[in-house]
TITI-364962 format. One record per residue (C-alpha): residue in three letters; residue number from 0; x, y, z. Coordinates in steps of 0.05 Angstrom, whole numbers, plus 5000, padded with zeros to 4 digits. Layout:
TITI-364962
{site "ALA"; NUM; {X; Y; Z}},
...
This chain:
TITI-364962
{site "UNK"; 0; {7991; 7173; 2009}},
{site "UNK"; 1; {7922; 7177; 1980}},
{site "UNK"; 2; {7931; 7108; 1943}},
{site "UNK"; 3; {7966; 7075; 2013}},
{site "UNK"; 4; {7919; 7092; 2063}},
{site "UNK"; 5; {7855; 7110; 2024}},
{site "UNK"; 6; {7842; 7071; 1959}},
{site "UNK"; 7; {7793; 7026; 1999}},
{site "UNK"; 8; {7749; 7093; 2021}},
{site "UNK"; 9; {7757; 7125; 1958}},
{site "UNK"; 10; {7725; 7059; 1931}},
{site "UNK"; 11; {7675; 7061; 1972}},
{site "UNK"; 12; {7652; 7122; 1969}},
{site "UNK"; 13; {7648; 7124; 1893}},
{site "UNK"; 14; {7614; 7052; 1895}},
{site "UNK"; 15; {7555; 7087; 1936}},
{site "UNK"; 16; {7545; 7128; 1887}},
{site "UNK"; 17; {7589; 7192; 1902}},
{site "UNK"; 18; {7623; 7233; 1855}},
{site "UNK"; 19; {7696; 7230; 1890}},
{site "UNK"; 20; {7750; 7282; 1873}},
{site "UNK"; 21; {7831; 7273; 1904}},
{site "UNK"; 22; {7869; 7336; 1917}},
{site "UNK"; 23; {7941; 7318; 1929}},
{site "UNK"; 24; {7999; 7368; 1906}},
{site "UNK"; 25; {8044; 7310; 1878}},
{site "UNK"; 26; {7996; 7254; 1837}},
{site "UNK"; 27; {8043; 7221; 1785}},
{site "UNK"; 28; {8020; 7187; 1724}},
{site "UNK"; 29; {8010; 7120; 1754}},
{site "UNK"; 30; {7979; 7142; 1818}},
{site "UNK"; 31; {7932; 7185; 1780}},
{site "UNK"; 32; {7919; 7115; 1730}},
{site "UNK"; 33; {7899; 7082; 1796}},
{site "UNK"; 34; {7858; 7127; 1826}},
{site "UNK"; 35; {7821; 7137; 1766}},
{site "UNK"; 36; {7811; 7059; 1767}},
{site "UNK"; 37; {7772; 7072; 1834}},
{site "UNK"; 38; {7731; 7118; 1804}},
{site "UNK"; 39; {7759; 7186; 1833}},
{site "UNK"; 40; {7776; 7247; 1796}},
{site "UNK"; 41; {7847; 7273; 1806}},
{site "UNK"; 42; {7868; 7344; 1820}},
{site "UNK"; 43; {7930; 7372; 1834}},
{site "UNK"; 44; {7944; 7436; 1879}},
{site "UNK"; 45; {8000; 7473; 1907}},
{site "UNK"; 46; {8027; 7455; 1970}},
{site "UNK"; 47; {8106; 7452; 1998}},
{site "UNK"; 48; {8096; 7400; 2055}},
{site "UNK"; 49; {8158; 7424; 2104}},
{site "UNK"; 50; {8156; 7498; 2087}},
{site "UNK"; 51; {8137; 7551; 2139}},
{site "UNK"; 52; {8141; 7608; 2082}},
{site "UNK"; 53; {8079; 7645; 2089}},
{site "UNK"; 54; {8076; 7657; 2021}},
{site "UNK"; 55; {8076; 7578; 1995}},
{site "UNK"; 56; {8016; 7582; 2047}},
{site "UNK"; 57; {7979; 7635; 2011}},
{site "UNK"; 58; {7991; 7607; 1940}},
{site "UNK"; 59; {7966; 7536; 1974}},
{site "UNK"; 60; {7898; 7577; 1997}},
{site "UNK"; 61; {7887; 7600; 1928}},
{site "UNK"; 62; {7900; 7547; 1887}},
{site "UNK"; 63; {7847; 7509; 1938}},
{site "UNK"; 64; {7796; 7572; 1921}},
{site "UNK"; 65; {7805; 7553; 1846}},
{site "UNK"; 66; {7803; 7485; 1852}},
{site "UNK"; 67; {7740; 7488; 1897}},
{site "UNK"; 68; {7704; 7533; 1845}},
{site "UNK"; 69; {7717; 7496; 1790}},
{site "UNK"; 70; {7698; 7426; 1823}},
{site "UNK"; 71; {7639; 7454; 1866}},
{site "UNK"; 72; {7633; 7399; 1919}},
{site "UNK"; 73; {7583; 7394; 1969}},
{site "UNK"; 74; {7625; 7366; 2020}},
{site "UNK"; 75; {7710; 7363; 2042}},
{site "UNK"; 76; {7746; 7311; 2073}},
{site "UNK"; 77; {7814; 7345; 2084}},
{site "UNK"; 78; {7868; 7299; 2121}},
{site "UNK"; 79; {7937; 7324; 2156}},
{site "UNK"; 80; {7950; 7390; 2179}},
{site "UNK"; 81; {7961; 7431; 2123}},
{site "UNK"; 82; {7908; 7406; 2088}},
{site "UNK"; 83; {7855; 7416; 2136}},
{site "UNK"; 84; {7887; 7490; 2154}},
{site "UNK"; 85; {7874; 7519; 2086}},
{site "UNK"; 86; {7822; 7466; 2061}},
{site "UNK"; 87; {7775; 7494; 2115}},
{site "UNK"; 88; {7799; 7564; 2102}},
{site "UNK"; 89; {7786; 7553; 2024}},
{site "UNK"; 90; {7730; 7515; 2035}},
{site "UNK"; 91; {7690; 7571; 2083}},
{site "UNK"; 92; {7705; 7621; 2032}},
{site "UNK"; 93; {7672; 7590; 1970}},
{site "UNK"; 94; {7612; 7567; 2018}},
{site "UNK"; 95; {7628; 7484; 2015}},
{site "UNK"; 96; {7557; 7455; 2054}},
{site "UNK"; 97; {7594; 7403; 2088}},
{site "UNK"; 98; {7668; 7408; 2119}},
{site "UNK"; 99; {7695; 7343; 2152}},
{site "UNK"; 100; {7765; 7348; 2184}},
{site "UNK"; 101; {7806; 7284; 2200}},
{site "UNK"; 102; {7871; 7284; 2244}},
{site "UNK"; 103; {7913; 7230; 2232}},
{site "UNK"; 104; {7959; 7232; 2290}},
{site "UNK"; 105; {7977; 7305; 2313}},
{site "UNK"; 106; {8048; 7298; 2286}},
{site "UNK"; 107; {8115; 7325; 2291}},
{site "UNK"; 108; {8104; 7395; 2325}},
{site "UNK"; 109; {8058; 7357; 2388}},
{site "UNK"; 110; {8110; 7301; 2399}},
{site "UNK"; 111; {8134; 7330; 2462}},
{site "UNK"; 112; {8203; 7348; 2468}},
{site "UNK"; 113; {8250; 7401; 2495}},
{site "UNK"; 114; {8275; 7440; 2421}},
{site "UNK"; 115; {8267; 7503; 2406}},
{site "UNK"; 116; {8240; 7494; 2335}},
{site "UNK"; 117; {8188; 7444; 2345}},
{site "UNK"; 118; {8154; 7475; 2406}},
{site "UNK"; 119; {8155; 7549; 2356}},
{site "UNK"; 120; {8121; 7497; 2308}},
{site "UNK"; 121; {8072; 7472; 2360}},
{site "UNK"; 122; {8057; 7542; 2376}},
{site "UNK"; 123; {8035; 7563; 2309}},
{site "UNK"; 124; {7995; 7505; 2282}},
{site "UNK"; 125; {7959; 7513; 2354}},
{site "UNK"; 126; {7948; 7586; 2326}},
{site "UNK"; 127; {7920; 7571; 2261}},
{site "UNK"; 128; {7878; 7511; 2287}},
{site "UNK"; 129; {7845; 7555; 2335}},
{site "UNK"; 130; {7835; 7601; 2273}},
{site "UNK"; 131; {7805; 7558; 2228}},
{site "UNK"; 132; {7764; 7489; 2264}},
{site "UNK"; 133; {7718; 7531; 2285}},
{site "UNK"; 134; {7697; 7522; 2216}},
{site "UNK"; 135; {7692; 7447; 2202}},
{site "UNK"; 136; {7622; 7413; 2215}},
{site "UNK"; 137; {7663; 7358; 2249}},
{site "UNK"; 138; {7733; 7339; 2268}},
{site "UNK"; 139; {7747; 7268; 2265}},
{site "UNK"; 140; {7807; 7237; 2308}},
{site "UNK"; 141; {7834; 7166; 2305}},
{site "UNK"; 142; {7848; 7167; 2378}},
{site "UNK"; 143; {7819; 7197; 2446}},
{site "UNK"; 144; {7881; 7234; 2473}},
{site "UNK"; 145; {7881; 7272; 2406}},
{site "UNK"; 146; {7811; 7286; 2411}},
{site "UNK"; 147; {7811; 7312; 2478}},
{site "UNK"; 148; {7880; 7356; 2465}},
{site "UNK"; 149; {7849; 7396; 2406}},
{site "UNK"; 150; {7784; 7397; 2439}},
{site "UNK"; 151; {7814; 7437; 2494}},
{site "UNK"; 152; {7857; 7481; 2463}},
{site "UNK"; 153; {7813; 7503; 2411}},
{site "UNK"; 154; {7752; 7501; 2448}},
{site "UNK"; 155; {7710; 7453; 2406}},
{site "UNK"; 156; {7647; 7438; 2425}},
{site "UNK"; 157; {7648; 7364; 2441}},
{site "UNK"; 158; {7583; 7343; 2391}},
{site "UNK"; 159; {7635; 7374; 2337}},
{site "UNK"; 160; {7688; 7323; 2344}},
{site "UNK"; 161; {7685; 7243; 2332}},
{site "UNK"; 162; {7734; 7190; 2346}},
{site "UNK"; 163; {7738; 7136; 2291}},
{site "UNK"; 164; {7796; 7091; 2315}},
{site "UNK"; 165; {7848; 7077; 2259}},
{site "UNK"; 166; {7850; 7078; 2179}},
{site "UNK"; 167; {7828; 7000; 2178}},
{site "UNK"; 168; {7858; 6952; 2141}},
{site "UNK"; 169; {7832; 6905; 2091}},
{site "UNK"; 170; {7838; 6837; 2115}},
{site "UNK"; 171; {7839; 6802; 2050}},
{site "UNK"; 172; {7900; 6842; 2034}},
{site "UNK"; 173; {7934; 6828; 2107}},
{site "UNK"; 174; {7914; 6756; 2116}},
{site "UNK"; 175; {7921; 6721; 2182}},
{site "UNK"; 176; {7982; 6667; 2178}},
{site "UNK"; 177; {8013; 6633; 2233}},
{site "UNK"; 178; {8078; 6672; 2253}},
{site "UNK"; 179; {8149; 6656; 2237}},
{site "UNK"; 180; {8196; 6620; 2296}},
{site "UNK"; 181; {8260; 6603; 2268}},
{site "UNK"; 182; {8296; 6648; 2273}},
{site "UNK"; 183; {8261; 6689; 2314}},
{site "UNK"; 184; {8253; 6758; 2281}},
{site "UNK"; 185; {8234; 6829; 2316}},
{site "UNK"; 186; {8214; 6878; 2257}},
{site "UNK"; 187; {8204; 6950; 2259}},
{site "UNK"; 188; {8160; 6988; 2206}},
{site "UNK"; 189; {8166; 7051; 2200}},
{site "UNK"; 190; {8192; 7122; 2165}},
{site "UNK"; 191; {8264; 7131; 2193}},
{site "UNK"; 192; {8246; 7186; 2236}},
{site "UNK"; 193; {8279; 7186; 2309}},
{site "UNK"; 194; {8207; 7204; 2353}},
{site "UNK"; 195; {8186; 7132; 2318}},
{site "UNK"; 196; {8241; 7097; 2366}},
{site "UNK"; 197; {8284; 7074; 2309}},
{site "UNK"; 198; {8343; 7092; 2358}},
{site "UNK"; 199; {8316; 7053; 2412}},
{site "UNK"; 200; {8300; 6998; 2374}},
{site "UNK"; 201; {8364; 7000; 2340}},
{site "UNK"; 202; {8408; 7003; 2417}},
{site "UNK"; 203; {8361; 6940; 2442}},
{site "UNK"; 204; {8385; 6903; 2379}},
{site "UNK"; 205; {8457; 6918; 2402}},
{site "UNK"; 206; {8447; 6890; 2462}},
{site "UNK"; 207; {8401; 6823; 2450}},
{site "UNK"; 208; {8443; 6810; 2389}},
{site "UNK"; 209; {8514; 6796; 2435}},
{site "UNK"; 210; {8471; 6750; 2482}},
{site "UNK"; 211; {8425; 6715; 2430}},
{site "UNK"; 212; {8460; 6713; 2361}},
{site "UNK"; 213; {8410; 6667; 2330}},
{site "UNK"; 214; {8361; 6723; 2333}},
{site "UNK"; 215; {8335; 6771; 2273}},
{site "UNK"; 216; {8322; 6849; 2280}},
{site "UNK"; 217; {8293; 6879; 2214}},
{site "UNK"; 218; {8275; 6952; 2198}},
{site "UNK"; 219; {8241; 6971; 2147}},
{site "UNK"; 220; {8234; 7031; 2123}},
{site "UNK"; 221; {8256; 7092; 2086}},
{site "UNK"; 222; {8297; 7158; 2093}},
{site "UNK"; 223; {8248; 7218; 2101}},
{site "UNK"; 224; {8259; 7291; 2091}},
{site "UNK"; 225; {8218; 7307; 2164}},
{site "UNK"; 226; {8261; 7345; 2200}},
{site "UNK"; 227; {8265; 7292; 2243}},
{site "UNK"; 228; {8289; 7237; 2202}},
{site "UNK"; 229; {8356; 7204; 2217}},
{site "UNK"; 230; {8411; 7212; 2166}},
{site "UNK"; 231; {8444; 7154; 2133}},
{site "UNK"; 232; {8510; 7150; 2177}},
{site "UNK"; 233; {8465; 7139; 2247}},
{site "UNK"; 234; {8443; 7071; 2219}},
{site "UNK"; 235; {8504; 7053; 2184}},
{site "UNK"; 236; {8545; 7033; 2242}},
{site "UNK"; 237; {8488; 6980; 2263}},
{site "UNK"; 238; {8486; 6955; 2188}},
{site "UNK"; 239; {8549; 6944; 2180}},
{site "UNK"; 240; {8563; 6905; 2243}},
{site "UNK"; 241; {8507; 6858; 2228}},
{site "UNK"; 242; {8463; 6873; 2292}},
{site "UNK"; 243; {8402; 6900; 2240}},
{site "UNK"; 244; {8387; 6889; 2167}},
{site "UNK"; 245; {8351; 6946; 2134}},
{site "UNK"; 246; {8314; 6933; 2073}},
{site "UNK"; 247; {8287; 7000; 2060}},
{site "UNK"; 248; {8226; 7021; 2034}},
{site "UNK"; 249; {8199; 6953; 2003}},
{site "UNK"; 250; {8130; 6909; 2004}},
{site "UNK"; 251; {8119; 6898; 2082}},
{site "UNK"; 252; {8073; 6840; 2061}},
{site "UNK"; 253; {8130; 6801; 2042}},
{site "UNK"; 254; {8167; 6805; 2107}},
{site "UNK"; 255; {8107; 6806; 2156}},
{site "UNK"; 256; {8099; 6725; 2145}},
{site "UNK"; 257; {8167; 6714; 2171}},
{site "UNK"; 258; {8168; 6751; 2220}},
{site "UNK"; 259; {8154; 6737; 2295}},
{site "UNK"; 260; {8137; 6790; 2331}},
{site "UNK"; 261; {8122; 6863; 2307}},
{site "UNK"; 262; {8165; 6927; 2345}},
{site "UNK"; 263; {8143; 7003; 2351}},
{site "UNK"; 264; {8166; 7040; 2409}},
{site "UNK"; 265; {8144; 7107; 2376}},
{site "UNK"; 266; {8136; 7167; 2416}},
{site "UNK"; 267; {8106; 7208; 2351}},
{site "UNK"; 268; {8042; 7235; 2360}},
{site "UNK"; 269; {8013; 7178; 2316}},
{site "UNK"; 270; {7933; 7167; 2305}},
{site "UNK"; 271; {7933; 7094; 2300}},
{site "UNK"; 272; {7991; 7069; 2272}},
{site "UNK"; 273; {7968; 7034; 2201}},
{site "UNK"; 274; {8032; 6987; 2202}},
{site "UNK"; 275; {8014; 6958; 2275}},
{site "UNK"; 276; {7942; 6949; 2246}},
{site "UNK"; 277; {7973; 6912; 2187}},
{site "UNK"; 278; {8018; 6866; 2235}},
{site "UNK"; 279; {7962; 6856; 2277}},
{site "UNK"; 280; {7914; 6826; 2217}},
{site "UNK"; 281; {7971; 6774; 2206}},
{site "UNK"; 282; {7965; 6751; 2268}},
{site "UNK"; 283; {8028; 6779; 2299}},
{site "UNK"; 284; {8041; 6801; 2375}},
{site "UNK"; 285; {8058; 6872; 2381}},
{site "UNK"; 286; {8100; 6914; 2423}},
{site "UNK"; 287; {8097; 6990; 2426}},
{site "UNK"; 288; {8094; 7044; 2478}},
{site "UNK"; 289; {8044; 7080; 2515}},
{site "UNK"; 290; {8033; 7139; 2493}},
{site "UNK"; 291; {7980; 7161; 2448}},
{site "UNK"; 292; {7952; 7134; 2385}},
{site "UNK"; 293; {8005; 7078; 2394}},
{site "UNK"; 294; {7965; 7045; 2465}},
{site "UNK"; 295; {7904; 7039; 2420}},
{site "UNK"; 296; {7931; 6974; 2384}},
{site "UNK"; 297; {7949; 6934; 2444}},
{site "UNK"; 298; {7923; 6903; 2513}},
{site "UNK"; 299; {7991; 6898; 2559}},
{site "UNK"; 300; {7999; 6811; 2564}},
{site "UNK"; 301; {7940; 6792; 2520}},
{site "UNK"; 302; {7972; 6813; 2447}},
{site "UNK"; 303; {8039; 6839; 2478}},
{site "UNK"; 304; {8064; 6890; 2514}},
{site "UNK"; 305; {8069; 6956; 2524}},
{site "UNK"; 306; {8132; 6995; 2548}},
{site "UNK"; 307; {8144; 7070; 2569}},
{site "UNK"; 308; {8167; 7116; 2511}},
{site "UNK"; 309; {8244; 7125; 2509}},
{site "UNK"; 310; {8252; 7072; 2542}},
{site "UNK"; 311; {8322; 7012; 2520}},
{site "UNK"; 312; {8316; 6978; 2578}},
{site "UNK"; 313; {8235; 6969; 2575}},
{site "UNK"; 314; {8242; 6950; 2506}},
{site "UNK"; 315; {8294; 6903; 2521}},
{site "UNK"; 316; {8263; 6862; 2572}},
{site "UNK"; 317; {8194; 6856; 2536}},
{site "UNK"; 318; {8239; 6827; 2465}},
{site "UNK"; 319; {8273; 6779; 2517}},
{site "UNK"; 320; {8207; 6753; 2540}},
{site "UNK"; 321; {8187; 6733; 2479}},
{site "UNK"; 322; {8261; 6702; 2463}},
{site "UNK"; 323; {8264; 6670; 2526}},
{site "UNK"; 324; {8187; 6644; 2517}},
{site "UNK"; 325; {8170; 6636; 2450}},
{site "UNK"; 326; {8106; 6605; 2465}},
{site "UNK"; 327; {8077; 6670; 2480}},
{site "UNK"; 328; {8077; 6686; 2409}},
{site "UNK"; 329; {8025; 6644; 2367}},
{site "UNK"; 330; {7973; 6652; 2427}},
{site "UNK"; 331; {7984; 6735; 2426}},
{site "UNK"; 332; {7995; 6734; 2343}},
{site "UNK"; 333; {7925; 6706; 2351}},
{site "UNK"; 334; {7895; 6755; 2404}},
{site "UNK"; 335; {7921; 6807; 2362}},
{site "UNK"; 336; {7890; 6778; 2303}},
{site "UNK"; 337; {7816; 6775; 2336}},
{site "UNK"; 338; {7833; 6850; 2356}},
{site "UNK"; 339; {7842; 6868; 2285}},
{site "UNK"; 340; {7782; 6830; 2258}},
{site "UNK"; 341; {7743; 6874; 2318}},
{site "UNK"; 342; {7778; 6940; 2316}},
{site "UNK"; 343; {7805; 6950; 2248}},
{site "UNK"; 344; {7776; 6921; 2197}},
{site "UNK"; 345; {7764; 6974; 2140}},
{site "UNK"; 346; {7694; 6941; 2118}},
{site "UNK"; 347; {7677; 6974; 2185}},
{site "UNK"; 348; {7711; 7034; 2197}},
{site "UNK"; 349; {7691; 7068; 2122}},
{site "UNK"; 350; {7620; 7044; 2140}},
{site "UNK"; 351; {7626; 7100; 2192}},
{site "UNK"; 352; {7657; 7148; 2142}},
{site "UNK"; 353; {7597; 7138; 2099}},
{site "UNK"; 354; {7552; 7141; 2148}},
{site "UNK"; 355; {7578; 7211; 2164}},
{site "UNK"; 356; {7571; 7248; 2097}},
{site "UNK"; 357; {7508; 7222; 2085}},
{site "UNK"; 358; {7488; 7256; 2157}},
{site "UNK"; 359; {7525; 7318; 2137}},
């Protein structure tokens, strides 16, 4: 994760002169080669991502004391929740100067929904973030609605928090290129998990498909062990009666330059989707939902569209526009390329990360 969404930050930061050090529980050989080629120092520290066993919890606080004591740092930059849970815990107790939070999305457990399990879930991270943000120097969000839901619950005080909208994207990497027409493709990046509106996406494919056979639906994506990932029988069905093709977790940046327009009707608490940033940079219209995090990327009729969460029929109607007016897509591709160059472009965003710790 460190390598996907950070490398460019990590460089950064060590190219301005910082001594950088990665904490991640699972670093393998080659991510720990790469990293190294940024010029961070790897450490590794237990963590078990899904568990709710109070005890993995524990061992994860102590094996952040010992790896804060050894490396000594004057400031944290923890990122997701259990990270920034018992990084600010650890972190407090060996007396770290600086202690930067950064939500990426609130996740699973504040997706709203009506089980059991998640809202327990909800209940207990709200618990333990009320326990512990109170010691972070500032808590960085990547969108407003985020900002404003932790700010109220925990009872931040507003000069504590800071919204820096998305992770950025490098826009060498993600070059602009005119979008691909024939056939007409509708891809969907994502983790298989159901709040991202693979299920959706997958029952407007169903439909479109019997009424316009000529047209593409890709997803792309892998299998997840989130306990809200879908199993391998609930896409099946779809694959094997040719309405999708699923190519797995594979390079995106070989499929975004053929296709035409770029689908997410998530309902996860994202921060700002990174894979609608990445579409966006290659000049490709977007549809998504409105709901947080996901509103952030698009302007409803200037670089697509925005539909309700949950939503088929919504979703439905805004992939026929686009079949029915194919026009529409070069002229948004390129509104949501000028977006990207404004909004997203990493140069820019780290700039504000830097900024930061050198204030702190």
């Amino acid at each position: 994760m460190l390598l996907n969404f950070r490398s460019e930050l990590i460089a950064d930061l060590a190219n301005a002169g910082l001594e950088v050090h990665c904490l991640a529980p699972d670093f393998s050989e080659v991510e720990k080669s790469k990293l190294n080629a940024l010029g961070a120092i790897c450490h590794s520290f237990y963590l078990v991502r899904n568990s709710i066993n109070p005890l993995d919890d524990i061992k994860s606080f102590f094996s952040l004391v010992k790896l804060m004591k050894q490396v000594n740092p004057d400031s944290i930059l923890a990122i997701s929740a259990k990270p920034i849970i018992w990084g600010l815990l650890a972190s407090n107790f060996v007396n770290v100067k600086s202690r930067l939070v950064l939500f990426t999305g609130l996740g699973y457990a504040f997706t709203p929904t009506d089980k059991l399990k998640q809202n327990l879930l909800k209940n207990l991270l709200t618990f333990l973030y009320k326990l512990t943000l109170p010691f972070a120097h500032k808590v960085i969000f990547q969108n407003p609605d985020d900002c404003c839901e932790i700010t109220e619950i925990c009872g931040l005080n507003q000069d504590k928090t800071l919204v820096i909208k998305g992770t950025g994207v490098n826009l060498q990497e993600w070059p602009f290129c005119p979008p691909h027409l024939t056939p007409l493709t509708f891809t969907l990046v994502a983790r298989l998990l159901i709040e991202k509106g693979i299920l959706e996406f997958l029952a407007a494919a169903q439909h479109l498909k019997a009424i316009y056979p000529q047209v593409q639906f890709w997803l792309i994506g892998g299998l997840d062990t989130n306990p809200g990932s879908l199993s391998q029988s609930q896409i099946d069905e779809f694959i094997a009666s040719g309405v999708v093709e699923w190519f797995g977790f594979v390079n995106v940046k070989d499929y975004l330059p053929i296709t035409s327009v770029f689908v997410l009707p998530s309902y996860y608490r994202e921060g700002v989707p990174r894979s609608t940033q990445e579409a966006m940079a290659m000049g490709r219209p977007v549809i998504t939902t409105d709901v947080p995090g996901c509103r952030e990327t698009v302007v409803d009729g200037h670089n697509g569209f925005l539909i309700p969460p949950r939503d088929v029929a919504a979703l439905i109607e805004a992939m026929q526009r686009f079949i029915e007016n194919p026009d529409l897509i070069p002229s948004m591709g390129y509104n949501s390329y000028q977006m990207a160059v404004e909004l997203f472009d990493v140069r820019k965003i780290n700039a504000q990360y830097l900024k930061l710790l050198r204030e702190c």
